[in-house]
Backbone as a chain_set.jsonl record, in Angstrom:
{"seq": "XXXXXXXXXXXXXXXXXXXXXXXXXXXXXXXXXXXXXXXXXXXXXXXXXXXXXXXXXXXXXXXXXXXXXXXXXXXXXXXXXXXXXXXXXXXXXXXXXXXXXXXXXXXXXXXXXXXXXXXXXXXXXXXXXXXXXXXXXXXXXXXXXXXXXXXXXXXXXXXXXXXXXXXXXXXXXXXXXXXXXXXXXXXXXXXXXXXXXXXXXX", "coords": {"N": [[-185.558, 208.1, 39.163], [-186.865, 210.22, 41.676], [-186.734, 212.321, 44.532], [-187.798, 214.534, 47.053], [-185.978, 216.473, 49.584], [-187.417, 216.835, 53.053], [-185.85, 218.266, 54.611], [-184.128, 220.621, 52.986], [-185.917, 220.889, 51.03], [-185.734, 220.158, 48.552], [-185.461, 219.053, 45.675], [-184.541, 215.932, 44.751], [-182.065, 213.063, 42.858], [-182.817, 209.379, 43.657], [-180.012, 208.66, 44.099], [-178.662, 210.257, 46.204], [-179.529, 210.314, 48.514], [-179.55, 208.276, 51.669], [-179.867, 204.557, 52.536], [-182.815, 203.497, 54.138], [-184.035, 200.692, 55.531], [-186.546, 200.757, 57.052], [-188.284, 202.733, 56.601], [-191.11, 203.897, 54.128], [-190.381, 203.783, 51.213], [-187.669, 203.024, 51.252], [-185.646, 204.707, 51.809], [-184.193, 207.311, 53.105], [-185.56, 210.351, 54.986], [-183.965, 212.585, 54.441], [-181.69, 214.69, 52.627], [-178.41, 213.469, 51.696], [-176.433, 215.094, 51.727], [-178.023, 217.433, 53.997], [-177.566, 215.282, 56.197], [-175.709, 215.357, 56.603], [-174.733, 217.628, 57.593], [-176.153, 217.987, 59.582], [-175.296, 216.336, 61.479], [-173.119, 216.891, 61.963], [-173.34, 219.453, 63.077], [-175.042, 218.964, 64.699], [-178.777, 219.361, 66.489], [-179.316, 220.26, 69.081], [-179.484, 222.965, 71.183], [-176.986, 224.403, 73.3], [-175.044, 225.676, 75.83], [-172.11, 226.549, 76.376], [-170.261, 226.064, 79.397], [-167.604, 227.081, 79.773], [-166.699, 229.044, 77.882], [-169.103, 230.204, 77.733], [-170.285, 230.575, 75.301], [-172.76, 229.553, 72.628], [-173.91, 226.83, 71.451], [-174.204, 224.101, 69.131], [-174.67, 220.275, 69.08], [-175.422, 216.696, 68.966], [-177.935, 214.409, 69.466], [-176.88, 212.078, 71.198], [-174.564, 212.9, 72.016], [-175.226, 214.106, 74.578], [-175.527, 212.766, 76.402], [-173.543, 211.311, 76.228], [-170.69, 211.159, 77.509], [-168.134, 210.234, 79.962], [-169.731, 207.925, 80.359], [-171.653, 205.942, 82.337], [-172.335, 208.067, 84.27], [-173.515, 210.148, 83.008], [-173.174, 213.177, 82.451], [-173.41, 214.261, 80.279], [-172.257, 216.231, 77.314], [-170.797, 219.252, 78.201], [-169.417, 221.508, 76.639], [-167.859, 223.775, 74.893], [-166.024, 222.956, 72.853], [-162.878, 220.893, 72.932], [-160.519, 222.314, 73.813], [-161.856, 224.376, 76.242], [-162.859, 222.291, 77.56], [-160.618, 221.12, 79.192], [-160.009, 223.291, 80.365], [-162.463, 223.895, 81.808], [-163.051, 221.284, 83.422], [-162.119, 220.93, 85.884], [-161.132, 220.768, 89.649], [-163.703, 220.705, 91.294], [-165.357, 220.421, 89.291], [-164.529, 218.301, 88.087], [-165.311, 215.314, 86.784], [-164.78, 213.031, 89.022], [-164.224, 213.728, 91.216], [-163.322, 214.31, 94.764], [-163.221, 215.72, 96.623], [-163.299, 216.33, 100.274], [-163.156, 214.078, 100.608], [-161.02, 212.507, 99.631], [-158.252, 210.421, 98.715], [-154.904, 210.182, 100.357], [-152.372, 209.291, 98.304], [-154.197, 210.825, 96.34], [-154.203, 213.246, 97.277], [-151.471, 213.886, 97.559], [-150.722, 213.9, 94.372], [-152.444, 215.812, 93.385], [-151.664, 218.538, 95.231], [-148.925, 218.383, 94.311], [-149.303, 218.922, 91.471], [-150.446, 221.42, 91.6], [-148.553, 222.767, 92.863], [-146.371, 222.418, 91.876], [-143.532, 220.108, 91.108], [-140.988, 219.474, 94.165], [-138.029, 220.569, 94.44], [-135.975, 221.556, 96.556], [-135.313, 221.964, 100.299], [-136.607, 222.692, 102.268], [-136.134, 222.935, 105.579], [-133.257, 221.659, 106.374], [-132.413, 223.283, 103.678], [-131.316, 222.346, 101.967], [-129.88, 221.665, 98.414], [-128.914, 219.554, 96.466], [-129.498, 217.739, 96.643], [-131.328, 213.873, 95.661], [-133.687, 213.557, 95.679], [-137.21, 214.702, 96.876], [-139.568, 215.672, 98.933], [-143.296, 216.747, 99.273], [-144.63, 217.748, 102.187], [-146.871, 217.369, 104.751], [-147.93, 219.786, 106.943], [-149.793, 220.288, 109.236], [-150.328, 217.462, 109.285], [-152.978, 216.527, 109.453], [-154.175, 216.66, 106.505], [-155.364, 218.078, 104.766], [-157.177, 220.165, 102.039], [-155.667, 222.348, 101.727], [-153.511, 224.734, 100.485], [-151.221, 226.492, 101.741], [-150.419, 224.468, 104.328], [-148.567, 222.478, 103.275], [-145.308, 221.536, 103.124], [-141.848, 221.755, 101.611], [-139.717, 219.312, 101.604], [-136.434, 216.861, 102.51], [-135.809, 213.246, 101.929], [-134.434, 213.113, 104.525], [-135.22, 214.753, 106.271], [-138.089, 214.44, 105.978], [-138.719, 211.993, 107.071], [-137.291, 212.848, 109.5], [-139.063, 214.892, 110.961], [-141.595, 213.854, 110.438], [-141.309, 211.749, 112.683], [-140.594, 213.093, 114.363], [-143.724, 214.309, 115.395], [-144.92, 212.127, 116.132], [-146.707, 210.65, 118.162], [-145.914, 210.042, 121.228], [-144.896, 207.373, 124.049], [-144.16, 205.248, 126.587], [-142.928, 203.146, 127.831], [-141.766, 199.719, 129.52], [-138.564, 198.587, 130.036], [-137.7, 195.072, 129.804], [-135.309, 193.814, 130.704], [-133.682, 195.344, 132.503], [-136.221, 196.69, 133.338], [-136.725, 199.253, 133.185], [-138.055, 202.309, 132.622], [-138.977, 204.169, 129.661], [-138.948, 206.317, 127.272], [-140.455, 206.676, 124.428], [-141.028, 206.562, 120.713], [-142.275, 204.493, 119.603], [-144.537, 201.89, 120.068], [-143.789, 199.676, 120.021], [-141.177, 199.287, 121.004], [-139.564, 197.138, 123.207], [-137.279, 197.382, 124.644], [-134.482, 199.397, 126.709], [-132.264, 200.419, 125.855], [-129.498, 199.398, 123.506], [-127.925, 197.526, 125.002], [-129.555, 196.094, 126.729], [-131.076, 194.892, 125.001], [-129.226, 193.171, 123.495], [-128.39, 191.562, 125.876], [-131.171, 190.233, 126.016], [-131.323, 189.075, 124.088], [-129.326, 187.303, 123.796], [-129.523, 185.557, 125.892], [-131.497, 184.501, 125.376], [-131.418, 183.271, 123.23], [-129.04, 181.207, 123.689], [-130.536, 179.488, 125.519], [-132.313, 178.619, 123.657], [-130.574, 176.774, 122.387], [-129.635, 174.62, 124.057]], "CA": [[-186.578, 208.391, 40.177], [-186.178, 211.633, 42.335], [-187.361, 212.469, 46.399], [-188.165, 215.828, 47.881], [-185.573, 216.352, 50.808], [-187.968, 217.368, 53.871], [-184.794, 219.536, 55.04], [-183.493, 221.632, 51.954], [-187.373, 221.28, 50.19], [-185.319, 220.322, 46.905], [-186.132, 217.906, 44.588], [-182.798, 215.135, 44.447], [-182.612, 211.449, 42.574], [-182.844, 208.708, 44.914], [-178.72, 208.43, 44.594], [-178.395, 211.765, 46.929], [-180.541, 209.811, 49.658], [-179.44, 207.211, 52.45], [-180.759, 203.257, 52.236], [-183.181, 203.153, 55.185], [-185.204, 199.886, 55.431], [-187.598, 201.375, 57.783], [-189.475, 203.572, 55.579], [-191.622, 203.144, 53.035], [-189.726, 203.727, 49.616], [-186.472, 202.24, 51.303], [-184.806, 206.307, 51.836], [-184.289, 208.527, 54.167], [-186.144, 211.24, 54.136], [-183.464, 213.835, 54.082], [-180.43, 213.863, 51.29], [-177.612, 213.063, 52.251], [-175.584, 216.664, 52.522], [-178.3, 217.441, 54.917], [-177.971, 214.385, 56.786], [-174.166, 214.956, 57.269], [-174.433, 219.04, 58.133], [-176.661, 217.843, 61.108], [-174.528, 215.096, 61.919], [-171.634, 217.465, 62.353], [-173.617, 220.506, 64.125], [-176.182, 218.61, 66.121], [-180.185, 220.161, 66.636], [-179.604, 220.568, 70.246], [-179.351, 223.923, 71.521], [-176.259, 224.027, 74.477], [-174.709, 226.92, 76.099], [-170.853, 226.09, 76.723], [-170.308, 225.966, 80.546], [-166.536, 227.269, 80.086], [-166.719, 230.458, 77.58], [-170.754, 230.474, 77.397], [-170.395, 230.486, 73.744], [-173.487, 229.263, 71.727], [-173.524, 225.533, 70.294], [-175.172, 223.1, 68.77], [-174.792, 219.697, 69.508], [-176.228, 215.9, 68.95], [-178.503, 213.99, 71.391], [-175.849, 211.115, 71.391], [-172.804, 213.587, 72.804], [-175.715, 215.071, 75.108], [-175.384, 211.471, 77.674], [-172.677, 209.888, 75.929], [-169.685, 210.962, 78.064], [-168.348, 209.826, 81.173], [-170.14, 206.701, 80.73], [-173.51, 206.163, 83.53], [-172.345, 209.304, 84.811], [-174.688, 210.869, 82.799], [-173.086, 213.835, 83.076], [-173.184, 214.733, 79.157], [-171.147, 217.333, 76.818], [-171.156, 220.235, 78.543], [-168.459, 222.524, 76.53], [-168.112, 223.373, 72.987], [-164.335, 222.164, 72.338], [-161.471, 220.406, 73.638], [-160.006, 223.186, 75.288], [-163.084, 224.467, 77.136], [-163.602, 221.298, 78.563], [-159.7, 220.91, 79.682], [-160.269, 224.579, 81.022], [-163.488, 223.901, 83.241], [-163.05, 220.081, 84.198], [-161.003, 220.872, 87.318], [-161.635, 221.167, 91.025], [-165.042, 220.844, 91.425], [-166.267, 220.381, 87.949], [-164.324, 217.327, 87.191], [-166.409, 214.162, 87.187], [-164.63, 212.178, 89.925], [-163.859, 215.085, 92.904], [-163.992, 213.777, 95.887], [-163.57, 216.801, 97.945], [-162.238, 216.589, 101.606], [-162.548, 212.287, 101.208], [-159.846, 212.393, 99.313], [-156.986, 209.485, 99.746], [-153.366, 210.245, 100.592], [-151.756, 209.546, 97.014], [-154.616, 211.715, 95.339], [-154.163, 214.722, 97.4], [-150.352, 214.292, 97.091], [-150.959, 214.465, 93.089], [-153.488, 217.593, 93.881], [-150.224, 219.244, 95.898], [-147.93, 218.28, 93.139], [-149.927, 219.67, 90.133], [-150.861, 222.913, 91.629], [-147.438, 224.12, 93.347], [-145.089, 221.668, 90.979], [-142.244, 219.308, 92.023], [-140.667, 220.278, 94.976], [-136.651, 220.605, 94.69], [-135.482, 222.127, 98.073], [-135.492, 221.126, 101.262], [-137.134, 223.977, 103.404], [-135.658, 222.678, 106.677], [-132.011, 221.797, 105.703], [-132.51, 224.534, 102.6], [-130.025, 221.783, 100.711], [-131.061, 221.5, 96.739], [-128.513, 218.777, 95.604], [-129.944, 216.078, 96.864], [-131.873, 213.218, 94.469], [-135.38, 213.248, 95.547], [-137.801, 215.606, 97.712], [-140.968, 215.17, 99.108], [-144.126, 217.685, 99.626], [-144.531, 216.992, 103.601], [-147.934, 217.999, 105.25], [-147.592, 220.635, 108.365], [-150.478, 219.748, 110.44], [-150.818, 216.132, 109.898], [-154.647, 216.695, 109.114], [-154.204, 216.148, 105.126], [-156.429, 219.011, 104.128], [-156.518, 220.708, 100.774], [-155.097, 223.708, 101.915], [-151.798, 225.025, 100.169], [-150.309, 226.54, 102.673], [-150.588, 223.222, 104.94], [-147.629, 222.021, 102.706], [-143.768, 222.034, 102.698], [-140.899, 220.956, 100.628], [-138.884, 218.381, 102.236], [-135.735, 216.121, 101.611], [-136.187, 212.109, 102.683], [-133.787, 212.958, 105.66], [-135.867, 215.923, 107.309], [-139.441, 214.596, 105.991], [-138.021, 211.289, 108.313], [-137.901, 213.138, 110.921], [-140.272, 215.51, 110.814], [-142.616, 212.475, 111.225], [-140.896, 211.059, 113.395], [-141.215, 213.783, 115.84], [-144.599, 214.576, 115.442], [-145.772, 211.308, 116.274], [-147.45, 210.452, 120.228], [-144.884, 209.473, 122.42], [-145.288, 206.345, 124.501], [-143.939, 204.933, 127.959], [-142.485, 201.397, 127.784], [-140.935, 199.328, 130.553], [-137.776, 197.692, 129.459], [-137.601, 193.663, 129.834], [-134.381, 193.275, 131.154], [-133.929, 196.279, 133.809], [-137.443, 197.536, 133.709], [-136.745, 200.919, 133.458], [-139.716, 202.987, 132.075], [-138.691, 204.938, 128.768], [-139.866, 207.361, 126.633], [-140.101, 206.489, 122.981], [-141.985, 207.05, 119.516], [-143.009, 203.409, 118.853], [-145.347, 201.049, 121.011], [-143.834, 198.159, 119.625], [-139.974, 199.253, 121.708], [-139.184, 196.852, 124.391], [-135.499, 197.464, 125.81], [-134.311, 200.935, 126.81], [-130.94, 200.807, 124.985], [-129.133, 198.143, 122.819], [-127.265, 196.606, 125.783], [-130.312, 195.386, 127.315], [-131.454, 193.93, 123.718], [-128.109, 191.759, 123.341], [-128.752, 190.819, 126.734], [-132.108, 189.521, 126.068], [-131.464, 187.943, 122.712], [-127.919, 186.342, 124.116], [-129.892, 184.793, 126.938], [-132.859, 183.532, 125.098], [-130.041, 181.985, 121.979], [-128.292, 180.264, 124.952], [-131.546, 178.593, 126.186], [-132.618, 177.675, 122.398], [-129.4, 175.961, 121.759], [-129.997, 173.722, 125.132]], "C": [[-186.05, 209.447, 41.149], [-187.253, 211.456, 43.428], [-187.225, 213.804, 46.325], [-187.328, 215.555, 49.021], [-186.412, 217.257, 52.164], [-187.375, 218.418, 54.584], [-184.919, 220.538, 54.154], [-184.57, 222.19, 51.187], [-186.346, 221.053, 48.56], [-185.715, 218.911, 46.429], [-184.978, 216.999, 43.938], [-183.229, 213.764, 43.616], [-182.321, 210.735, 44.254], [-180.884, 208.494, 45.47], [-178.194, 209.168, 45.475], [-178.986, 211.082, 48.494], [-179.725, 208.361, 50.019], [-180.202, 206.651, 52.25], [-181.288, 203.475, 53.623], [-184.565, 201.853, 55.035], [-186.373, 200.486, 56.373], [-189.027, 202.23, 57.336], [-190.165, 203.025, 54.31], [-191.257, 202.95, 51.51], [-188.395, 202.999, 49.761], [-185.399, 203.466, 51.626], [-185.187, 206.99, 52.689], [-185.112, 209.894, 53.771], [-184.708, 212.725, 53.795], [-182.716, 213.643, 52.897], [-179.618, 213.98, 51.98], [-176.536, 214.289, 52.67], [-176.314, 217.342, 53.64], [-178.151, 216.9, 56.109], [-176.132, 214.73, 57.78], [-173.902, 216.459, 57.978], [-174.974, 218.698, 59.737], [-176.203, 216.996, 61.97], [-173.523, 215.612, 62.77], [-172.132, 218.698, 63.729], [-174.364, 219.931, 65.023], [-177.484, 219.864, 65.637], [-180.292, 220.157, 68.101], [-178.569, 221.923, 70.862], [-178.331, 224.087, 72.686], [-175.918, 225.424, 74.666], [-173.012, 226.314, 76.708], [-170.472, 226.834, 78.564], [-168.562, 227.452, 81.008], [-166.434, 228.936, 79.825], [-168.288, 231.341, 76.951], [-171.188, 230.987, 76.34], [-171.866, 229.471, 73.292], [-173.416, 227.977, 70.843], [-174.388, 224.361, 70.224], [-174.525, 221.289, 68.768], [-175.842, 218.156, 69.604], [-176.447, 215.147, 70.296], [-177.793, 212.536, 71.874], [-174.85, 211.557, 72.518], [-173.589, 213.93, 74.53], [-175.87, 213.469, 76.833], [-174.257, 210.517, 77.731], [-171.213, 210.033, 76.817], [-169.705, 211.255, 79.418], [-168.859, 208.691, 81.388], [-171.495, 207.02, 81.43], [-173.57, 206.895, 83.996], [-173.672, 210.202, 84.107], [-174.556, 212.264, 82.752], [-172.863, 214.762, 81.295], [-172.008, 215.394, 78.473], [-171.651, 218.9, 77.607], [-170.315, 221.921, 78.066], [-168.424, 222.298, 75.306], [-166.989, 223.214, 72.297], [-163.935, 221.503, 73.121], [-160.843, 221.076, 74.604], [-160.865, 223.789, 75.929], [-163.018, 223.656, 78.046], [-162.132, 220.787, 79.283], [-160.021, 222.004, 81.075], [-161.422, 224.398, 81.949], [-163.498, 222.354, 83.682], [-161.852, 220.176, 84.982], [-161.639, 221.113, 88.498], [-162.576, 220.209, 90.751], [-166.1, 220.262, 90.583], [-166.247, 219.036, 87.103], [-165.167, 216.023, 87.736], [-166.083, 212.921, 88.724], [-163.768, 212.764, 90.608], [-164.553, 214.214, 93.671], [-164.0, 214.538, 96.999], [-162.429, 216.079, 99.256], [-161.806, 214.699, 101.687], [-161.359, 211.938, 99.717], [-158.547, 211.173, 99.365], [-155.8, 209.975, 99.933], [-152.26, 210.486, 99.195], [-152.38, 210.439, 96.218], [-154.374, 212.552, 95.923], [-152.358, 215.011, 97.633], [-150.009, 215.098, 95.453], [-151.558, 215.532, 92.617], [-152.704, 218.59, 94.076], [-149.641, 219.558, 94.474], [-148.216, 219.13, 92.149], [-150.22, 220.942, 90.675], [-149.417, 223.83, 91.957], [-146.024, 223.332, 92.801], [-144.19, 220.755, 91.719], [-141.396, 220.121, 93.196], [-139.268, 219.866, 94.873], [-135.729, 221.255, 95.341], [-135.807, 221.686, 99.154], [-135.792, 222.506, 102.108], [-136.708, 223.983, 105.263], [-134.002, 222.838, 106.897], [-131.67, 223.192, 104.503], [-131.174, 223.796, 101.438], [-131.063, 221.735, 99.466], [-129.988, 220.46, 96.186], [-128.702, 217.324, 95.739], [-131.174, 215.452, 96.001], [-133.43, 213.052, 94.79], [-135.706, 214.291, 97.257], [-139.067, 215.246, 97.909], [-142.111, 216.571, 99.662], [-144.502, 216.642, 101.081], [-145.988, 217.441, 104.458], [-147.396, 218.429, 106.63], [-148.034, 220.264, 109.252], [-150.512, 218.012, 110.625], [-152.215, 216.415, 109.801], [-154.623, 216.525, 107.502], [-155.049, 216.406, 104.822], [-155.942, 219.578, 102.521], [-156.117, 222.263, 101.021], [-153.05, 223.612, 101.936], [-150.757, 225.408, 100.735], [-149.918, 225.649, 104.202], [-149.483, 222.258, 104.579], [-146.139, 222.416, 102.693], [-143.247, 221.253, 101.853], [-139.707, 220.291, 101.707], [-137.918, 217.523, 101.493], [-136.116, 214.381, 102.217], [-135.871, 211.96, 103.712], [-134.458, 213.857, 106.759], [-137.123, 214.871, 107.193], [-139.886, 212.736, 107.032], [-138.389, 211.901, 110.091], [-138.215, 213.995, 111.572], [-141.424, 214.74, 111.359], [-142.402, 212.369, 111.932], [-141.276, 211.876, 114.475], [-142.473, 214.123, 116.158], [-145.52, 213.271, 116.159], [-145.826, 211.342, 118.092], [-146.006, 209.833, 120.751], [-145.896, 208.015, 123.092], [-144.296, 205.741, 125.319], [-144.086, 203.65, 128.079], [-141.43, 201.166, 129.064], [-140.236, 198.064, 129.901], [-137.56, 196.053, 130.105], [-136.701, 193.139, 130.412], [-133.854, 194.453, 132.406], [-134.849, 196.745, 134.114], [-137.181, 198.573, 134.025], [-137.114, 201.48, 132.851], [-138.766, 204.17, 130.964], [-139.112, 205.764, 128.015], [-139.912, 207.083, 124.866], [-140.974, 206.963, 122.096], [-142.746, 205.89, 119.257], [-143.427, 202.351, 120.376], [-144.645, 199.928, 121.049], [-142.26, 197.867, 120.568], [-140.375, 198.514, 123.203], [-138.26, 196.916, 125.144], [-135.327, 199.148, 126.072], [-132.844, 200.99, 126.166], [-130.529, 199.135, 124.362], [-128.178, 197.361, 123.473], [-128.381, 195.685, 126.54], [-130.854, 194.76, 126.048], [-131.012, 193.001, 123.66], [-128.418, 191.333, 125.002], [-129.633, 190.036, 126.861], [-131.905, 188.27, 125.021], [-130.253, 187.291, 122.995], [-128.456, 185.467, 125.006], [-131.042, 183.827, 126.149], [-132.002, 182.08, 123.859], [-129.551, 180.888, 122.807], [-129.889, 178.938, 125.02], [-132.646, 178.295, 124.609], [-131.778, 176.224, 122.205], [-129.417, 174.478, 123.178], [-130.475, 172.206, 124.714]], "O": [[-184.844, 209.508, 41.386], [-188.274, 210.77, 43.38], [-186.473, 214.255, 45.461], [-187.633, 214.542, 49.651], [-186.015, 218.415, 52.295], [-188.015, 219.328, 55.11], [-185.761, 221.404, 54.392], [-184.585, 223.329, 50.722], [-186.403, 221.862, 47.634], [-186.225, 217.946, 46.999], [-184.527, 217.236, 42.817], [-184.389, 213.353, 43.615], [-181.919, 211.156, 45.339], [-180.472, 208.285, 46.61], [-177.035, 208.834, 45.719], [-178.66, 211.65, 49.536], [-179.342, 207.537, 49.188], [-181.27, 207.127, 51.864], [-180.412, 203.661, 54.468], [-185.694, 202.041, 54.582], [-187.378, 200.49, 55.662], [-190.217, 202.271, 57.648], [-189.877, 202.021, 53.659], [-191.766, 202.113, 50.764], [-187.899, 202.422, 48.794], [-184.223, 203.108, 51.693], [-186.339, 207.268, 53.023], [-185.274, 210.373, 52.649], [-184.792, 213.606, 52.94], [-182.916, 212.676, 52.162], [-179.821, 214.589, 53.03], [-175.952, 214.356, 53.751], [-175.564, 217.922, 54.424], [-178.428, 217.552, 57.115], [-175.666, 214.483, 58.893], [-173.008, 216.565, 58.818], [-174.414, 219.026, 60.783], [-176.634, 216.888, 63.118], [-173.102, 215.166, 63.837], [-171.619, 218.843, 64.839], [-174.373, 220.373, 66.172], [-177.37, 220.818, 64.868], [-181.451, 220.043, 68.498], [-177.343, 221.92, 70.971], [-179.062, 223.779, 73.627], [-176.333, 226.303, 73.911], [-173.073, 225.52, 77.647], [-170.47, 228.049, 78.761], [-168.437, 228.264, 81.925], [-166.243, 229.829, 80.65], [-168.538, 232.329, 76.261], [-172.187, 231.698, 76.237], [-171.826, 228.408, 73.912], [-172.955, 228.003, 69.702], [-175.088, 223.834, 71.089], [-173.484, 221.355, 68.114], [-176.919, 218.265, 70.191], [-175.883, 215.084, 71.389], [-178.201, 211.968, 72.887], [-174.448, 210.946, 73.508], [-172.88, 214.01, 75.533], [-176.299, 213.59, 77.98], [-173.945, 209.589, 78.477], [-170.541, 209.002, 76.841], [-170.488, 211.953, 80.062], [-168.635, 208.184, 82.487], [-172.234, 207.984, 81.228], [-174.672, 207.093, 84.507], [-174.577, 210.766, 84.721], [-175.602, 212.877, 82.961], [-172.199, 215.796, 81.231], [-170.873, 215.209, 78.91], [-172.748, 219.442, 77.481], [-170.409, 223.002, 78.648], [-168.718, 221.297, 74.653], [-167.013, 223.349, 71.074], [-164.56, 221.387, 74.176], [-160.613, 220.761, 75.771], [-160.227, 223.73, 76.98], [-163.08, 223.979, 79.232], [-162.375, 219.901, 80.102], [-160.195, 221.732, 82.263], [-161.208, 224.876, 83.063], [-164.257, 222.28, 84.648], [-160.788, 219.599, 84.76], [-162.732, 221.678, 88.448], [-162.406, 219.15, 90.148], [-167.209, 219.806, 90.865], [-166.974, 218.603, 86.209], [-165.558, 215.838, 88.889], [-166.926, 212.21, 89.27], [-162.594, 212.397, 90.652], [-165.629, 213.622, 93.575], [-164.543, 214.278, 98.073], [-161.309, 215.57, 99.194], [-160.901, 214.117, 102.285], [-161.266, 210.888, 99.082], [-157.877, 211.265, 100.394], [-155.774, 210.602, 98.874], [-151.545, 211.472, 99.024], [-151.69, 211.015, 95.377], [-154.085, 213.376, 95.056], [-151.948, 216.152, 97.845], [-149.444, 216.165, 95.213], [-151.253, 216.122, 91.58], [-152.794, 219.571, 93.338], [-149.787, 220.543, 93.75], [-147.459, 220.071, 91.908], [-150.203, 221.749, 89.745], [-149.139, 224.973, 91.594], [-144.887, 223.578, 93.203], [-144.194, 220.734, 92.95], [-141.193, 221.33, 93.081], [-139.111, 218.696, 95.22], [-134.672, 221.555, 94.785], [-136.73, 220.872, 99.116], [-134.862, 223.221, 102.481], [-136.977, 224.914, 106.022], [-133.488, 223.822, 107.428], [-130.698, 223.936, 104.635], [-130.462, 224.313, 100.577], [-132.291, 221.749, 99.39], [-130.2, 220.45, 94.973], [-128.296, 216.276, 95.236], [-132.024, 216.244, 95.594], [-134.205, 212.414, 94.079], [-134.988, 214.517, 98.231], [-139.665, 214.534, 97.102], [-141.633, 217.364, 100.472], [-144.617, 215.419, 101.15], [-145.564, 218.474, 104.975], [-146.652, 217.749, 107.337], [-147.357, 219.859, 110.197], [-150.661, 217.398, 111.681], [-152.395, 216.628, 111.0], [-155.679, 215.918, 107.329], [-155.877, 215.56, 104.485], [-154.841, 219.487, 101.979], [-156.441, 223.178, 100.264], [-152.101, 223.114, 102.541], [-149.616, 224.999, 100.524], [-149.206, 226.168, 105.062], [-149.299, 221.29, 105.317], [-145.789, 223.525, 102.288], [-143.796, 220.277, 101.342], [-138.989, 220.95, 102.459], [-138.085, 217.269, 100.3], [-136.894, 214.443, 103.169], [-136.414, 211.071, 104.368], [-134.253, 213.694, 107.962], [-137.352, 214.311, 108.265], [-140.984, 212.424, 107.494], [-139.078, 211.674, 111.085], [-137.822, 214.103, 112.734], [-142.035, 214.92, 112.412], [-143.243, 212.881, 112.671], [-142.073, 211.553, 115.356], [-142.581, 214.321, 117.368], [-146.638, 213.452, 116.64], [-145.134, 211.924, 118.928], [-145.299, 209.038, 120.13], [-147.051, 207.693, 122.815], [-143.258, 205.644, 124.665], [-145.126, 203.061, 128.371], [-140.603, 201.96, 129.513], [-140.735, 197.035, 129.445], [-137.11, 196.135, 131.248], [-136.899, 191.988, 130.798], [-133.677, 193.835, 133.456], [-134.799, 197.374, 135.171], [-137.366, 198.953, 135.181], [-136.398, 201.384, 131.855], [-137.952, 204.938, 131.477], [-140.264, 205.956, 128.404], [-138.974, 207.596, 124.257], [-141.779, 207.797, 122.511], [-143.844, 206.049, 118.723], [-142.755, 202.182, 121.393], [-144.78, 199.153, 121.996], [-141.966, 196.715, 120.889], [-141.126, 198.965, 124.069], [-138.334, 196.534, 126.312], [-136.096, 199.973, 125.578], [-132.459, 202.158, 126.106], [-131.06, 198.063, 124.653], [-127.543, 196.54, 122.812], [-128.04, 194.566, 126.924], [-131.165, 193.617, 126.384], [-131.637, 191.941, 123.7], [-128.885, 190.197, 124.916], [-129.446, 189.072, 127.605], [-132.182, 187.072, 125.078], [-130.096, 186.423, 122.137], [-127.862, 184.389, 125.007], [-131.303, 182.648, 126.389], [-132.002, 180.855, 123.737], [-129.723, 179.71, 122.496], [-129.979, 177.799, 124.561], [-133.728, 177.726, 124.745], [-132.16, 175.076, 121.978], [-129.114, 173.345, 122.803], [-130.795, 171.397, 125.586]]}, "num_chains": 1, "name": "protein.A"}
């Protein structure tokens, strides 16, 4: 028994033809080398986003990635779509809201590991850190240095607000970095914590 493929217009047996219960003889209508050319190219017309090359494309690929994104195939290879899913383009940019560890990894990947210390200018030391200038944790490259753990220390450290504490045991008004300092030097500390031990032990 032989079918007409509605694609090719040729005249095949039924062994050339997919089982489809759906229809009425039990066969697809196309044959089956049709079935697999369109399988591979797709019948949807695309325009590749990256090198605006010409491609065809099924209506599966055309929602299927990304998930609910919805955000389809939009490139006609692998490397295309390496090549324009960045910045802007890639599906989960968040722009200026950004967190802290992603726009370290942002830093990292664009101007590489940092192995110098731009303050000190030492390079044999075991770990470095990209250090932000302003303290605003923008995406701007030149907003960034290379630091070692001993500068990018205190670097912070100085940048931070000051704050005006009165010490506990002479009350004498200090100048420090942290809110949380109560003594003005470490003789008035052991003084406090020798007096209060005493009057535990009671």
């Amino acid at each position: 028994m032989q079918k007409k493929c509605f694609k090719c217009s040729l005249v095949k047996p039924l062994s050339d033809f997919y089982h489809h219960p759906q229809t009425k003889d039990g066969y697809l209508g196309k044959c089956k080398n049709c079935t697999k050319i369109d399988s591979s190219t797709g019948i949807h017309k695309m325009i590749c986003k990256n090198c605006k090359k010409t491609f065809f494309t099924s209506k599966g690929e055309l929602t299927s990635r990304n998930g609910k994104r919805g955000t389809g195939r939009k490139t006609c290879s692998r490397k295309c779509w390496d090549e324009w899913s960045v910045g802007k383009n890639k599906y989960n940019w968040k722009g200026e809201n950004i967190g802290m560890s992603g726009l370290h990894i942002w830093v990292k990947r664009l101007l590489g590991k940092p192995n110098y210390c731009e303050i000190c200018k030492r390079t044999d030391k075991k770990m470095y850190h990209w250090s932000n200038i302003s303290g605003k944790y923008r995406r701007v490259l030149s907003d960034w240095q290379r630091l070692c753990v001993k500068c990018h220390s205190k670097y912070d450290r100085d940048k931070r607000k000051s704050f005006i504490v009165k010490c506990k045991i002479c009350h004498l008004k200090t100048k420090t970095k942290s809110s949380l300092k109560q003594f003005c030097s470490k003789k008035c500390s052991s003084r406090f914590y020798t007096k209060r031990n005493k009057l535990l032990l009671v």
